[in-house]
C-alpha positions as CSV (number, residue, x, y, z in Angstrom):
1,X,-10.2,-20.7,-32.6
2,X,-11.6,-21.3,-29.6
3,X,-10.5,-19.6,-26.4
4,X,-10.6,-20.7,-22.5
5,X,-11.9,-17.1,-21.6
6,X,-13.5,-14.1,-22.8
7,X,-13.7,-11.1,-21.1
8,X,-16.7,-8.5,-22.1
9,X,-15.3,-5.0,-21.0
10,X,-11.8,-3.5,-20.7
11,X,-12.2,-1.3,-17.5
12,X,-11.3,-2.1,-14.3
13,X,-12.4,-5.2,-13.7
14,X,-11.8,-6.6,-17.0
15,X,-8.1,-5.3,-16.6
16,X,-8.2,-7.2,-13.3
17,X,-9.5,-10.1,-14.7
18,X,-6.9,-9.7,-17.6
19,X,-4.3,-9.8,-15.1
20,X,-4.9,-12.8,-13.1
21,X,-5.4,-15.2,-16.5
22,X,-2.3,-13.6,-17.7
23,X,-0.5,-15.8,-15.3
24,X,-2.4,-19.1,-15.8
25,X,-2.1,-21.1,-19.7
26,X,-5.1,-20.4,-20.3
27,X,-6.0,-18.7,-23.8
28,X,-8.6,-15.3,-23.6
29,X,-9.6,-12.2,-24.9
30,X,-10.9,-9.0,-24.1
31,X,-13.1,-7.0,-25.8
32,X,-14.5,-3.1,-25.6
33,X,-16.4,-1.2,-27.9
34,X,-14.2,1.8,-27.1
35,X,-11.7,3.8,-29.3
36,X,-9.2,3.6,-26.1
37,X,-8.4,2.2,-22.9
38,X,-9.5,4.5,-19.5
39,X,-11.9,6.1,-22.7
40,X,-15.0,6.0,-20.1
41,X,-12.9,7.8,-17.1
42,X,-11.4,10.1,-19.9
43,X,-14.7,11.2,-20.8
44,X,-16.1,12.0,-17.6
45,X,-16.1,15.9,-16.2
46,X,-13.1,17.7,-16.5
47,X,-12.6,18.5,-12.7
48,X,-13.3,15.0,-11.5
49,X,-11.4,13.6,-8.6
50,X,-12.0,10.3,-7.0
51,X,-12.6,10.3,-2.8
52,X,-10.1,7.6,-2.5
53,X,-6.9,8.3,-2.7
54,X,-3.9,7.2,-4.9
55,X,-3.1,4.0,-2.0
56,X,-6.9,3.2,-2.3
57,X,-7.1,3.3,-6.6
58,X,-5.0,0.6,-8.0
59,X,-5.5,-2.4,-9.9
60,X,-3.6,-5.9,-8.5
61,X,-0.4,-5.9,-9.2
62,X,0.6,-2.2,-9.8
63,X,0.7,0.7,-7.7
64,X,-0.6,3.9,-9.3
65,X,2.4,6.2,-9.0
66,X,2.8,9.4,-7.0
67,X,2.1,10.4,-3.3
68,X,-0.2,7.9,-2.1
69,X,-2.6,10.4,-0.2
70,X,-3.3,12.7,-3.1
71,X,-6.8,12.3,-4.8
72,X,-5.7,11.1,-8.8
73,X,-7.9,12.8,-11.1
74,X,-10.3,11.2,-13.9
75,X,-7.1,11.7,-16.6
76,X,-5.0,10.1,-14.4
77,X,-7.1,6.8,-13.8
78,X,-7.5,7.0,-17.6
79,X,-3.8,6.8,-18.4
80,X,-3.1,4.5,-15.6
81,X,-5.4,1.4,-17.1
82,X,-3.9,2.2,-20.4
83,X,-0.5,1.8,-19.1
84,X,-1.7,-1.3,-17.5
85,X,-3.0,-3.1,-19.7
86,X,0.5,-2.1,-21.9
87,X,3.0,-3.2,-18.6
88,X,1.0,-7.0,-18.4
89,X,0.6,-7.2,-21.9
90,X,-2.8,-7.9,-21.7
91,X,-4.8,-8.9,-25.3
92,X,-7.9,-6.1,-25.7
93,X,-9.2,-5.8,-28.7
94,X,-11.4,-1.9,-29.2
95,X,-13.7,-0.8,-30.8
96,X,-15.6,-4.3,-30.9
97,X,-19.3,-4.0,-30.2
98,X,-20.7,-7.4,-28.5
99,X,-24.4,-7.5,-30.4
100,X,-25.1,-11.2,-28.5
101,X,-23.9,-13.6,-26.3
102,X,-25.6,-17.3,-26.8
103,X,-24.9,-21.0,-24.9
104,X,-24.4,-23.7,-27.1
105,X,-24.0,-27.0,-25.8
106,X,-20.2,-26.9,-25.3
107,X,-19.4,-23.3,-26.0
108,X,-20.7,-19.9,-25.9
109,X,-21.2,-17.6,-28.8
110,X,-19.8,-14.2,-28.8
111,X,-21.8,-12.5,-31.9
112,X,-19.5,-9.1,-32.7
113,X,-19.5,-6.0,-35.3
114,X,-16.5,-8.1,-36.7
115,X,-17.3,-11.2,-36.0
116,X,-18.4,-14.3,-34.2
117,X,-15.8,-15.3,-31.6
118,X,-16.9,-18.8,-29.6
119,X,-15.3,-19.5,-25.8
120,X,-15.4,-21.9,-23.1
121,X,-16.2,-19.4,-20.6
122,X,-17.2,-15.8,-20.9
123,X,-16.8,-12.9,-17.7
124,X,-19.4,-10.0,-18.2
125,X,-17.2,-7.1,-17.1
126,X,-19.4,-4.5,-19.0
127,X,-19.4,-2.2,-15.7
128,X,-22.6,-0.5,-13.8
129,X,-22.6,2.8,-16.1
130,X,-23.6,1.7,-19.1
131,X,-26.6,3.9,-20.1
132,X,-27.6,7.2,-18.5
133,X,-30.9,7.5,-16.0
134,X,-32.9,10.6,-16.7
135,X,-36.3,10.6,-15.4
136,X,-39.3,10.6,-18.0
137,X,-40.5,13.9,-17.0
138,X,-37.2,15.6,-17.8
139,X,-38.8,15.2,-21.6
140,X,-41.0,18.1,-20.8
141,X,-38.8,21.1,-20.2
142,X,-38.6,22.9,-23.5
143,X,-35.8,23.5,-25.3
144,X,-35.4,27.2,-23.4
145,X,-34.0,24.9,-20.3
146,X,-30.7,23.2,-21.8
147,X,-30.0,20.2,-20.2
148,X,-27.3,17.4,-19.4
149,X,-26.7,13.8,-17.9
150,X,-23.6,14.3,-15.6
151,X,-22.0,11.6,-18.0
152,X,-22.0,14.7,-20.9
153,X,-21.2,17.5,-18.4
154,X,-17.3,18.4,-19.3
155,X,-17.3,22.1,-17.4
156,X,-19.5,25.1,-17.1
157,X,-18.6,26.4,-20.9
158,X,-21.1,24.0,-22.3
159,X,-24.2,26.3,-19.8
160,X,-26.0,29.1,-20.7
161,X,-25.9,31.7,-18.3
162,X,-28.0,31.8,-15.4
163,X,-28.6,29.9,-12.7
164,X,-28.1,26.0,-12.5
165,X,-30.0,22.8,-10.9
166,X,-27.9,19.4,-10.1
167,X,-30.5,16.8,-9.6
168,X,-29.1,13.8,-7.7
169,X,-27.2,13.6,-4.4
170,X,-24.1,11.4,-4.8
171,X,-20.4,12.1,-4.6
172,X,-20.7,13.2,-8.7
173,X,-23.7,15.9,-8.2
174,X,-21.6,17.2,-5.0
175,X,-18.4,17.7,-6.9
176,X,-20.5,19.3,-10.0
177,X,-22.5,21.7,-7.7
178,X,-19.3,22.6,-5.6
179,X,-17.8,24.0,-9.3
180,X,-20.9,25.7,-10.6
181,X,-21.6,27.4,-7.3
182,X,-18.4,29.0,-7.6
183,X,-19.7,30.9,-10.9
184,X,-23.4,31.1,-10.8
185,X,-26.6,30.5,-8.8
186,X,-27.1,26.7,-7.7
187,X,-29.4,24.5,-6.6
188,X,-28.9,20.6,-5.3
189,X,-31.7,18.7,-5.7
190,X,-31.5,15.6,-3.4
191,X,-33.9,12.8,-2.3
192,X,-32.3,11.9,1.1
193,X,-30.6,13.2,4.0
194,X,-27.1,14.0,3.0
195,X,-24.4,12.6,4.8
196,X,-20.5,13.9,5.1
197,X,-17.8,12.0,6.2
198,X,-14.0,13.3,6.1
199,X,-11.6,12.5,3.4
200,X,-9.1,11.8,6.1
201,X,-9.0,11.5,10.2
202,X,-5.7,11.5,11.8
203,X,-3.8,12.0,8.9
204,X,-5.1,8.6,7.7
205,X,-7.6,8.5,4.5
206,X,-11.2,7.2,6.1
207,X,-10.5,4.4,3.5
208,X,-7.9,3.3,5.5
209,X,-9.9,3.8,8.6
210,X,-12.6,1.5,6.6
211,X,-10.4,-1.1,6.0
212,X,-8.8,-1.5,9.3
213,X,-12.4,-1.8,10.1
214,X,-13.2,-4.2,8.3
215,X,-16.3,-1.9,6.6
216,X,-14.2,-1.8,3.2
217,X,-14.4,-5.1,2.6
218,X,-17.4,-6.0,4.8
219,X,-19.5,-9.2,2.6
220,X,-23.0,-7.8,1.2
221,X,-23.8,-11.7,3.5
222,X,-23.2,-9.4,5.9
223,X,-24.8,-7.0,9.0
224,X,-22.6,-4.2,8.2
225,X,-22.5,-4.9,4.6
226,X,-26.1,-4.5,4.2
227,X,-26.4,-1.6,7.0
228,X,-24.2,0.0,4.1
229,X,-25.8,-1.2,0.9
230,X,-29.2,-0.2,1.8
231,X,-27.8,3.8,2.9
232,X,-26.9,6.0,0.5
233,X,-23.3,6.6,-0.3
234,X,-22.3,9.6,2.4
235,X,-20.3,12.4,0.4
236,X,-16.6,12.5,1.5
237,X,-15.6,16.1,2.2
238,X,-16.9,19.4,3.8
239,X,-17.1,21.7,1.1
240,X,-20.4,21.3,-0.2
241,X,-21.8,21.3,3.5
242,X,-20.1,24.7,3.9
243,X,-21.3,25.9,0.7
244,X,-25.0,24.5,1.9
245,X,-24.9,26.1,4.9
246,X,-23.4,29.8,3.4
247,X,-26.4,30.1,1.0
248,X,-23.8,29.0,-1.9
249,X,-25.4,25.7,-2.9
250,X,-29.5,25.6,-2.4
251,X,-30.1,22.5,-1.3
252,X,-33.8,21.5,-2.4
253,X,-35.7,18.4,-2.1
254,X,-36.2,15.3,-4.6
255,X,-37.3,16.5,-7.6
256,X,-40.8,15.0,-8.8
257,X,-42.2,16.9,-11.7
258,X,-42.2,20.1,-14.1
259,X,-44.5,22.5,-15.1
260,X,-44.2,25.3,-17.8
261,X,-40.2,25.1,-17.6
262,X,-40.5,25.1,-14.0
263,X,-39.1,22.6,-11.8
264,X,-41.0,20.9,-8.6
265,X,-39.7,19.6,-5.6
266,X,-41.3,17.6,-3.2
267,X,-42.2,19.8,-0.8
268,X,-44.3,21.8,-3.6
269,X,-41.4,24.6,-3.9
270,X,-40.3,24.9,-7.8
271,X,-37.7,27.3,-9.4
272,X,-36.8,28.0,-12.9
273,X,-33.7,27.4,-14.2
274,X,-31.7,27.4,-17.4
275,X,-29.8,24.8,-16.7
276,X,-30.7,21.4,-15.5
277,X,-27.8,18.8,-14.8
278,X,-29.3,15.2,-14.2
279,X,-26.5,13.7,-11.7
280,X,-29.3,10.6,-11.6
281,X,-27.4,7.3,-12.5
282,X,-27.0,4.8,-14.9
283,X,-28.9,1.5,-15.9
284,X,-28.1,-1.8,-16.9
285,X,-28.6,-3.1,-20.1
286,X,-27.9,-6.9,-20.9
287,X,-30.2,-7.2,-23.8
288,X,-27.4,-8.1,-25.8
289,X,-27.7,-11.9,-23.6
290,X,-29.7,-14.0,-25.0
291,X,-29.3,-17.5,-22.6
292,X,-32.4,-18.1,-20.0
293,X,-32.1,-17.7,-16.1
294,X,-29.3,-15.4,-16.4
295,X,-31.4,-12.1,-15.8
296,X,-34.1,-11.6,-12.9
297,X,-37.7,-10.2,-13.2
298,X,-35.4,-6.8,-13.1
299,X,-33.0,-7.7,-15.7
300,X,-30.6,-7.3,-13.0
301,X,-27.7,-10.8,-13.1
302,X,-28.6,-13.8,-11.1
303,X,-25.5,-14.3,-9.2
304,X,-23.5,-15.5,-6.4
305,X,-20.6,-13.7,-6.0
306,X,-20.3,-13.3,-9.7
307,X,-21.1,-17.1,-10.6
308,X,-23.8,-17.4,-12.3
309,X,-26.3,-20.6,-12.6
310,X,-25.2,-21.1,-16.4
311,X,-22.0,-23.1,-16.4
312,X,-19.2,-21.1,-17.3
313,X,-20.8,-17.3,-17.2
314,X,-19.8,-15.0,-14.7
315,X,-20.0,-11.4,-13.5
316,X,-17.5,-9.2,-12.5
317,X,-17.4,-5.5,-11.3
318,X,-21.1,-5.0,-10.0
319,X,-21.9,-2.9,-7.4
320,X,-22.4,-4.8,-4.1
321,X,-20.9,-8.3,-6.6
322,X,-19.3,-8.9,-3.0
323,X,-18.9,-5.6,-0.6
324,X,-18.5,-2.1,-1.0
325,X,-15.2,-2.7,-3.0
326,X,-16.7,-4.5,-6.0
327,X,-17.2,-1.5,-8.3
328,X,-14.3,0.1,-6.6
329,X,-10.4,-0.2,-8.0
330,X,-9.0,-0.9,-5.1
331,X,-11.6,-3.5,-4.6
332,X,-12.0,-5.1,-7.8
333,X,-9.4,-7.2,-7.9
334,X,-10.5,-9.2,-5.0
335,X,-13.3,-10.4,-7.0
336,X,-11.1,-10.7,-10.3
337,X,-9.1,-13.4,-8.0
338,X,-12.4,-15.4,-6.5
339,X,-13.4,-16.0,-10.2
340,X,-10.2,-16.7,-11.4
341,X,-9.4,-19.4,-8.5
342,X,-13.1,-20.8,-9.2
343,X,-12.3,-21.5,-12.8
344,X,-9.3,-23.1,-12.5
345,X,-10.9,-25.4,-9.5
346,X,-13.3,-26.3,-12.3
347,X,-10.9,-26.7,-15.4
């Protein structure tokens, strides 16, 4: 069999794309290598909470439940995309490692653990954290220093005792330094000037500010989009500024090398630590895609707004695929509907 779509990834955008060829006759699949639905936000530290709020975190066509100005927490967004995927009855199929991707001349090849699967067009919803970013020198601390990619940190039981550095300044490091400061010496290594905004103004979420704005939804085409794009994300809340500013949380600069177990910061200041928790990113990796002009010199997709050059492969659920909301819930599904509309333009 042959099918009209596959989708490659069953998280958000995948769910979203899932949703919007659910109501068209055309015949797709989508695939995940994991055990579960929401598996990846399941997974995640146990104290996460997203900085939008329950009105600003749902998929097209389905409200997530519950006061709409409360922040949902990791569990939550997990059970919510299973129950999804269950209330559109949407056809995932886990647990199904895509090995390669190929073009043919009138189909694309879909080489799987159980399988070969072939499809008229393929969307590559594979998500921006696919593996984890730890710089090279991190290799060097000994095995006296124990250390973790945010994407393995659960909660403070997995640390040894003493005190604790969080390298990397986004909204994850924040939230994990807040917790840990609360229990032990920490230290926040960033590599720019933070920035706080409030969760809410005027009893109003600043996401609802945004998008009356217009800044939500700016285009990356954009002024505004790419005043945003090329900032850092600002961290939403005044805790950790408080904490900062009490001696609670020591903020330190980027981190560049190590030395005998002990860490250095830019400013030639070091500590020693036990603990080191690398809040630092994720990478790409398409090296499963084996069709030319897809990837750039980076191995980052060659795109326009998820449309690719190679007829009948698209992208969905990049950062910055379209605005600030691409790799967002809320604003996922915007994206989900421009590829959708484009393909059934071109059927």
């Amino acid at each position: 069999m042959k099918y009209n779509v596959i989708i490659i990834g069953a998280g958000q955008a995948g769910l979203s794309m899932g949703y919007y060829l659910q109501q068209t006759d055309l015949s797709f699949l989508i695939l995940d290598k994991g055990e579960e639905i929401g598996a990846v936000w399941k997974n995640r530290y146990d104290s996460l909470k997203l900085f939008t709020p329950r009105s600003y975190s749902s998929l097209p066509g389905l409200a997530l439940e519950g006061n709409q100005s409360v922040y949902p927490t990791k569990d939550e967004i997990a059970k919510y995309l299973s129950f999804y995927a269950e209330a559109f009855s949407l056809p995932v199929k886990l647990r199904t490692i895509v090995q390669g991707l190929y073009k043919d001349e009138d189909s694309f090849r879909i080489l799987t653990d159980k399988g070969e699967i072939l499809a008229e067009n393929v969307v590559i919803a594979a998500g921006p954290f696919q593996n984890s970013f730890i710089p090279e020198f991190a290799k060097t601390l000994s095995n006296n220093v124990l250390q973790l990619h945010s994407s393995q940190y659960k909660n403070s039981k997995q640390l040894r005792d003493g005190p604790v550095l969080v390298v990397g300044g986004g909204n994850s490091g924040a939230q994990i330094a807040v917790e840990l400061s609360k229990q032990r010496e920490t230290h926040l290594s960033v590599n720019h000037k933070m920035k706080f905004l409030p969760q809410s103004v005027m009893n109003k979420s600043i996401f609802w500010w945004f998008d009356k704005l217009g800044i939500y939804t700016a285009s990356v085409n954009t002024k505004v989009g790419q005043y945003i794009k090329n900032n850092p994300d600002p961290i939403f809340g005044f805790e950790l500024k408080s904490l900062i500013k009490s001696g609670k949380v020591i903020l330190k600069p980027r981190t560049i090398s190590i030395q005998n177990d002990n860490i250095i910061f830019e400013d030639n200041s070091e500590v020693h630590v036990n603990n080191v928790i690398w809040s630092t990113g994720f990478v790409s990796d398409y090296r499963w895609i084996d069709i030319a002009d897809v990837l750039d010199e980076k191995s980052q997709p060659i795109h326009q707004r998820g449309i690719t050059s190679i007829d009948g492969l698209y992208f969905l659920g990049l950062p910055w695929q379209y605005s600030r909301g691409s790799a967002l819930l809320q604003g996922v599904g915007v994206d989900a509907e421009y590829l959708i509309k484009y393909i059934l333009d071109k059927s």
